[in-house]
C-alpha positions as CSV (number, residue, x, y, z in Angstrom):
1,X,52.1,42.9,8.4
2,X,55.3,41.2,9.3
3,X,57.8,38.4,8.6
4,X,55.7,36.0,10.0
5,X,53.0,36.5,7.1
6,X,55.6,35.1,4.0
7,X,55.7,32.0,3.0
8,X,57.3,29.6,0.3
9,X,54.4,27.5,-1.3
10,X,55.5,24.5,-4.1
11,X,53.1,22.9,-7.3
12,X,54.6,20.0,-9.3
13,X,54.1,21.3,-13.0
14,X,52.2,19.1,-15.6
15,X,54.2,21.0,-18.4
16,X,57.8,23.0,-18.2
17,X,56.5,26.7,-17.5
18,X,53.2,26.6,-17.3
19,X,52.1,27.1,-13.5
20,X,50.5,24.4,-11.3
21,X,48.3,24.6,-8.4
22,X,50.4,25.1,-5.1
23,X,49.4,22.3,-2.8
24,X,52.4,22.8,-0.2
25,X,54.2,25.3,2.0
26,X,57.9,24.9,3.3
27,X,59.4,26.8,6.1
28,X,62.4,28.1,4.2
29,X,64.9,30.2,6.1
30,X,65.8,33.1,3.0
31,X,64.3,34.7,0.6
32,X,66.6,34.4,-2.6
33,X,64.4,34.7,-5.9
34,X,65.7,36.8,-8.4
35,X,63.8,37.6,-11.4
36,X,66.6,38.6,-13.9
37,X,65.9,41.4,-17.2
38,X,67.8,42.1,-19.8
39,X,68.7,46.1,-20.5
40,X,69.3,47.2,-24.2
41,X,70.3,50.7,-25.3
42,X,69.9,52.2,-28.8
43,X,72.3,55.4,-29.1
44,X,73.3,56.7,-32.4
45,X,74.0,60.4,-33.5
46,X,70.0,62.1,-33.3
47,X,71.0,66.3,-33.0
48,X,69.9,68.1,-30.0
49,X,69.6,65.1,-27.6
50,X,70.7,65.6,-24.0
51,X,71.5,61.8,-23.5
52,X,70.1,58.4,-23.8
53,X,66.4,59.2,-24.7
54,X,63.4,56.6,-22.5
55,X,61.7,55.5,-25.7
56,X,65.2,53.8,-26.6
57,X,65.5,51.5,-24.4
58,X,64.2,47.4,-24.4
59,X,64.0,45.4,-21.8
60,X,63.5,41.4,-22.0
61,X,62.6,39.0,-19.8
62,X,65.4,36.8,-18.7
63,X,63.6,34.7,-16.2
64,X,66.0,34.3,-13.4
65,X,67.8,32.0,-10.3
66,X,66.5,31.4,-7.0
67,X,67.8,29.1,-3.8
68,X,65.8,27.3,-1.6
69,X,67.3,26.6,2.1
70,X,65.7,24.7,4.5
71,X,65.5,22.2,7.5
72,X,65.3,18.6,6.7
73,X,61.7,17.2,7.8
74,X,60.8,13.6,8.5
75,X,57.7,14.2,6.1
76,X,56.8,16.1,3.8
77,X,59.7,16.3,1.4
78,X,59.3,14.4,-1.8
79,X,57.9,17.2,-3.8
80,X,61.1,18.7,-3.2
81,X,63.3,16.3,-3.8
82,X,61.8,14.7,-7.3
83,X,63.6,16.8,-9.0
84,X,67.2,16.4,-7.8
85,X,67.9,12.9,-9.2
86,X,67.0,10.9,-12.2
87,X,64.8,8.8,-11.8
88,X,62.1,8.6,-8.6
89,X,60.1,5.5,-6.8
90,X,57.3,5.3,-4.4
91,X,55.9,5.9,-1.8
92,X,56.3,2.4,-1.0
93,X,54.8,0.8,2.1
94,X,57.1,-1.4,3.9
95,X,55.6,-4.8,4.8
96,X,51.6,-3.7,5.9
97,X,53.3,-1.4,8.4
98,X,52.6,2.6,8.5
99,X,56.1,3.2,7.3
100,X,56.5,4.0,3.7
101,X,60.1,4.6,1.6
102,X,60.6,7.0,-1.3
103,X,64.1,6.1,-4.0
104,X,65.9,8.8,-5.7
105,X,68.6,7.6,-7.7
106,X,71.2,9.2,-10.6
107,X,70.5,8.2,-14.7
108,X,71.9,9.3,-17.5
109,X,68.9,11.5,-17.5
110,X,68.3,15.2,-16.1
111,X,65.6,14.7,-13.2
112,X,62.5,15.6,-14.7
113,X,60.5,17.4,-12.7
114,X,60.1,21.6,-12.8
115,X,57.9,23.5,-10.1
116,X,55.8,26.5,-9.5
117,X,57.2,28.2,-7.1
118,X,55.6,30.9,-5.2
119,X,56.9,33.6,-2.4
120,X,54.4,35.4,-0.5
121,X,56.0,38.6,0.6
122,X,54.9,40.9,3.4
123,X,54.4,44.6,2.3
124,X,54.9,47.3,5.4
125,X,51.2,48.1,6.6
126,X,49.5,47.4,3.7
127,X,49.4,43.4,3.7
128,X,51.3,40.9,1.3
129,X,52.0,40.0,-2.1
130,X,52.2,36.8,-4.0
131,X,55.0,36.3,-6.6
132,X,55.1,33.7,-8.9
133,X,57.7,31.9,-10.5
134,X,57.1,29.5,-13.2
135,X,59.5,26.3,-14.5
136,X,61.6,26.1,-11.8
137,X,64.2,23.3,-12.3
138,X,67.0,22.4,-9.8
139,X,70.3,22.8,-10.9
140,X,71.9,21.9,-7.9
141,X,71.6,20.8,-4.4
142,X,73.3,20.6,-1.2
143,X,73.0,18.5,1.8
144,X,75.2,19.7,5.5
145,X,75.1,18.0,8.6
146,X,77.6,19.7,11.4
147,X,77.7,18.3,14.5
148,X,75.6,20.8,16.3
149,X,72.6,21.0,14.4
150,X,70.2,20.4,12.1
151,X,70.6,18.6,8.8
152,X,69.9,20.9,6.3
153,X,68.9,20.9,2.5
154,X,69.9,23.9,-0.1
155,X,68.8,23.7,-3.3
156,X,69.5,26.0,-6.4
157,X,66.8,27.2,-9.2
158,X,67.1,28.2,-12.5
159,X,62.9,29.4,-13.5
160,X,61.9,30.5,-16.9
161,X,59.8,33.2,-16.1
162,X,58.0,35.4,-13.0
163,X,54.9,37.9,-12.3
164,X,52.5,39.2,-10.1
165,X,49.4,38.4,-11.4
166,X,48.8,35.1,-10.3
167,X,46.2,34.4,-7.7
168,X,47.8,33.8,-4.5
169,X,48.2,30.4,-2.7
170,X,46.6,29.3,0.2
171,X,50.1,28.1,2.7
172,X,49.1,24.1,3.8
173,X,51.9,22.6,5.3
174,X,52.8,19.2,6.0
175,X,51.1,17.8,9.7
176,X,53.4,16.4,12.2
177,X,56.9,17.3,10.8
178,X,59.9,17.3,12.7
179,X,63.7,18.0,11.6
180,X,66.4,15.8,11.9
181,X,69.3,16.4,14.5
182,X,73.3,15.8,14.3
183,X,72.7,13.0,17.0
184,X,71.4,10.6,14.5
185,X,73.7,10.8,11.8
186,X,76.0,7.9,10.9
187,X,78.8,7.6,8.7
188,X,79.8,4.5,7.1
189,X,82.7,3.2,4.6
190,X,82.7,0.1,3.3
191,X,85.7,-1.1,1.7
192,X,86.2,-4.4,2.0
193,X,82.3,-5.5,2.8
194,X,82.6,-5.3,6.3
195,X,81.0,-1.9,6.7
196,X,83.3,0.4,9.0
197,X,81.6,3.7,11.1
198,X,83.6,6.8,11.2
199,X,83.8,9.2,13.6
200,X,83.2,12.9,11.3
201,X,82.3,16.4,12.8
202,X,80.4,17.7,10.2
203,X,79.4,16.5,6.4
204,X,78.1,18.0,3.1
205,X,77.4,16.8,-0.1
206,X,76.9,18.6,-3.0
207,X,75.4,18.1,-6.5
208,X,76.4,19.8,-9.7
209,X,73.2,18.4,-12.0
210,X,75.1,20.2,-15.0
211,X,71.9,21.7,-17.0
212,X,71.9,24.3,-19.6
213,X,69.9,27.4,-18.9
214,X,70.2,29.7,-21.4
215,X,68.3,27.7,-24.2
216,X,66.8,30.9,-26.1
217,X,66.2,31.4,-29.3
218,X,64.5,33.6,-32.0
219,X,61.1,32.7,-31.7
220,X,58.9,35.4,-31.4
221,X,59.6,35.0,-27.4
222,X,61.8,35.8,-24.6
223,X,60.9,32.6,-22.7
224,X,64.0,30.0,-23.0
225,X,63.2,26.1,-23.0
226,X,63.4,23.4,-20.7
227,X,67.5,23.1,-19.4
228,X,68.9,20.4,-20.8
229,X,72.3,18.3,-18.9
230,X,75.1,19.2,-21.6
231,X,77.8,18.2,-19.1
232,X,78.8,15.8,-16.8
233,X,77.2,16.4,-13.2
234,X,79.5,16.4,-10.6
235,X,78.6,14.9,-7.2
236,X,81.2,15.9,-4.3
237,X,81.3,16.3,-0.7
238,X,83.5,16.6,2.5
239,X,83.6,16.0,5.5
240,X,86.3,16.3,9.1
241,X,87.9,13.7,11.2
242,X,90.0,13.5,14.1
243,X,93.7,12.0,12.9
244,X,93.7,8.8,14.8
245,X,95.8,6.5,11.4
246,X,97.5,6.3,8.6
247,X,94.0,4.7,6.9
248,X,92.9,7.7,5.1
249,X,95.7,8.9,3.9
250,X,96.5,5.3,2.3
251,X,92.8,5.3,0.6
252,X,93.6,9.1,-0.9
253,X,97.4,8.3,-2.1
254,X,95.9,4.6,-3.1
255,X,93.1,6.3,-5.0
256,X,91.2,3.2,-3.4
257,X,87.6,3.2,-4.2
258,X,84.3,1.8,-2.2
259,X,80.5,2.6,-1.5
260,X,80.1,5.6,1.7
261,X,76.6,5.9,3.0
262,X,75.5,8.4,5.5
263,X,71.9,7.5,7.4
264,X,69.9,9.9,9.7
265,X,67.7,7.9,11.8
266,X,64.7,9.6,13.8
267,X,61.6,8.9,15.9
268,X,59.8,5.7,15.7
269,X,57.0,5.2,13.3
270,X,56.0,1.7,14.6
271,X,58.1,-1.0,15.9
272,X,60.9,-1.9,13.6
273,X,60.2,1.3,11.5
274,X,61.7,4.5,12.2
275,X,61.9,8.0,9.9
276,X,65.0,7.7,7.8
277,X,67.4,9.3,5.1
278,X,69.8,7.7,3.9
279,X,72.4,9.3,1.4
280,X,74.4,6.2,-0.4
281,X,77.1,6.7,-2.9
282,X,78.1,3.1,-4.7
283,X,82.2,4.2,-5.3
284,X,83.9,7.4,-3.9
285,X,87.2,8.6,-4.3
286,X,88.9,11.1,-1.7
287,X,90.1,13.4,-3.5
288,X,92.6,14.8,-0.5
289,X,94.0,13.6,2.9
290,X,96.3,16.1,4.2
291,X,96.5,15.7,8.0
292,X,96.4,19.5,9.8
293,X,98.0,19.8,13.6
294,X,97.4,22.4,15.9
295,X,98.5,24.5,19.3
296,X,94.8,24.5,20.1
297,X,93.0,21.6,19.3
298,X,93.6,18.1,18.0
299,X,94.8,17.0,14.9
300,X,92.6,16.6,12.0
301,X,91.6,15.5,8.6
302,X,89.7,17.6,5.7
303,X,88.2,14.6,3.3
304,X,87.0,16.2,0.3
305,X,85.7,13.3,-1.9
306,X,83.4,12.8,-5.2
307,X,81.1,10.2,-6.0
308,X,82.3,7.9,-9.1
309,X,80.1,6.1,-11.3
310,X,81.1,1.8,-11.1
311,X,79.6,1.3,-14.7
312,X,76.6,-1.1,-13.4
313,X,74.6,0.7,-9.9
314,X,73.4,3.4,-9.3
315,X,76.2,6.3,-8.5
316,X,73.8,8.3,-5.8
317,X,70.7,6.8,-4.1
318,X,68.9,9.0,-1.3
319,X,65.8,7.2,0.2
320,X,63.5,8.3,2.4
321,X,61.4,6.4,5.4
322,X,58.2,8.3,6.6
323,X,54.2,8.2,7.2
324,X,53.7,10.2,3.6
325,X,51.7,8.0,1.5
326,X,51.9,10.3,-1.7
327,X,54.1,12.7,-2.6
C-alpha cells in the first residue's frame, strides 16, 4: 500500500460524540490527529521493588487535537465550514439559475456543529487502517491567500474521543471541484462608502472561536462534554502592501474603522453566476502600519488588523457561490 490509499472522510454528528455516517472525503494535505492519554503513576514504599511496578500504572483517555489543511474547492465545502461560525443559511438558489449561495455569519453563540472525523491510514504491505475520531469541534480556523497560489483553508480540532473499531468509510468525494487561485482574489476597503481596491501580496485571516475543552468531570467517565465559548473569540488577520501613501498609516494612528471584504471569484456557473467566496468583515481596525524599506526590494507595509464587532451586523460573514444544492 501507499500514500495514495489514505484519506480524510467527514459525517455531520446528530449528537456531540456519538459518530455519524461519513458521507464525504477531502483531499487534505497532512496528517495531524492526535489522540492524547493521560499517564498516572502510583509509587509508595512496597519492600523489595526494583522500580515502578506495570500493575501501577492508569492511563485515561484524554481525547485529543487534530488540524485539517486543505485547498479551497468551488464545491463541496459546507460540511466543513458549518462549524466555524454561528449561525449557517442555505443552500440558496439564486434567482431559478443553477447557482446556489451558502451564509456563515458570527453570534454570540459557539457554531454548533461537531464531526466524525475519520483518517484512513496506509499500513506498509499489509493494507490500511481506519481511525475514528468522534466530536470533533473547530476551535479555530485559518484562511491564506499569497500571491502565488492557492487559497487555502486550515482548520483546528479539539475531538472527545478516538478508536479503531469502527467500520471503515467508503472515500466519496465531491464531483467537479476545482481550487481557487491568487488571480481572482480582490481586496476591498470601504471607508467612506465608495468601496476602494487595494493592491496586497498575500492575506490571512485567522479565527480564535475561544471554546473550552477540558470540560471533565467526575462522572464515572473519562469522556469530557461538549466545549463551551468562555471567552471572547478573536478574529485577526494580515496582510502586505507596497508603500505607495501616507493612507494607511493615517487609518492605524487614526484608529479609523470601516467594513474590508476580500472576494475570490472563479469559473462561470451560468451567465451572470460565477463560483464565489467572499470573506466580509463589517468594522476592522489595523492594529499596525509601520512602513519597512529595503536595499533589495520596494518598500512595504505589514497590516495586521482584527475584526471589531459595530453593535448591530454581523462582525464576520463568509458566503459561498456554487452548484451544491445541499450541504
Amino acid at each position: 500500500m501507499s500514500i495514495l490509499d489514505a484519506a480524510i472522510m467527514v459525517g455531520l454528528e446528530s449528537t456531540y460524540g456519538t459518530p455519524a455516517t461519513l458521507t464525504r472525503a477531502y483531499e487534505g494535505k497532512a496528517d495531524a490527529f492526535k489522540r492524547e492519554q493521560a499517564r498516572l503513576e502510583s509509587i509508595g514504599f512496597r519492600a523489595g521493588t526494583q522500580g515502578l511496578r506495570d500493575d501501577r500504572v492508569v492511563t485515561v483517555n484524554m481525547g485529543g487535537a487534530a488540524t485539517v489543511e486543505l485547498d479551497w474547492m468551488t464545491n463541496g465545502m459546507g460540511l466543513l465550514l458549518g462549524g466555524l461560525l454561528g449561525s449557517k443559511t442555505g443552500p440558496t438558489q439564486v434567482a431559478a439559475t443553477s447557482a446556489y449561495t451558502q451564509v456563515y455569519a458570527t453570534t454570540a453563540a459557539a457554531p454548533a456543529d461537531s464531526l466524525t472525523m475519520q483518517m484512513l491510514r496506509s499500513e506498509l504491505e499489509t493494507g490500511t487502517q481506519d481511525y475514528t475520531y468522534h466530536g470533533c469541534k473547530a476551535t479555530g480556523w485559518k484562511m491564506s491567500q499569497s500571491n502565488d497560489g492557492l487559497l487555502m483553508l486550515s482548520i483546528d480540532y479539539d475531538f472527545e474521543d478516538s478508536d479503531i473499531s469502527t467500520g471503515a468509510g467508503t472515500p466519496t468525494y465531491v464531483a467537479n471541484q476545482t481550487p481557487f487561485d491568487w488571480s481572482q482574489a480582490v481586496i476591498t476597503l470601504d471607508p467612506d462608502g465608495s468601496p476602494e481596491t487595494l493592491d496586497a501580496m498575500d492575506f490571512e485571516f485567522n479565527a480564535d472561536l475561544a471554546l473550552k475543552t477540558d470540560r471533565r468531570y467526575l462522572r464515572g467517565s473519562a469522556l469530557k462534554k461538549e466545549p463551551v465559548r468562555t471567552g471572547i473569540p478573536r478574529y485577526t488577520g494580515s496582510l502586505t502592501i507596497d508603500l505607495e501613501d501616507t493612507q494607511r498609516w493615517s487609518d492605524w494612528t487614526g484608529q479609523t474603522s470601516y467594513p474590508m471584504e476580500v472576494k475570490w471569484t472563479g469559473a462561470e456557473i451560468e451567465a451572470g453566476q460565477n463560483y464565489e467566496v467572499t470573506l466580509r468583515m463589517e468594522s476592522i481596525h489595523f492594529t499596525e502600519a509601520n512602513p519597512e524599506s529595503s536595499i533589495t526590494d520596494t518598500s512595504k507595509v505589514t497590516l495586521p488588523f482584527e475584526a471589531l464587532y459595530n453593535g448591530s451586523e454581523d462582525m464576520v460573514i463568509l458566503t459561498t457561490k456554487s452548484t451544491d444544492t445541499a450541504v
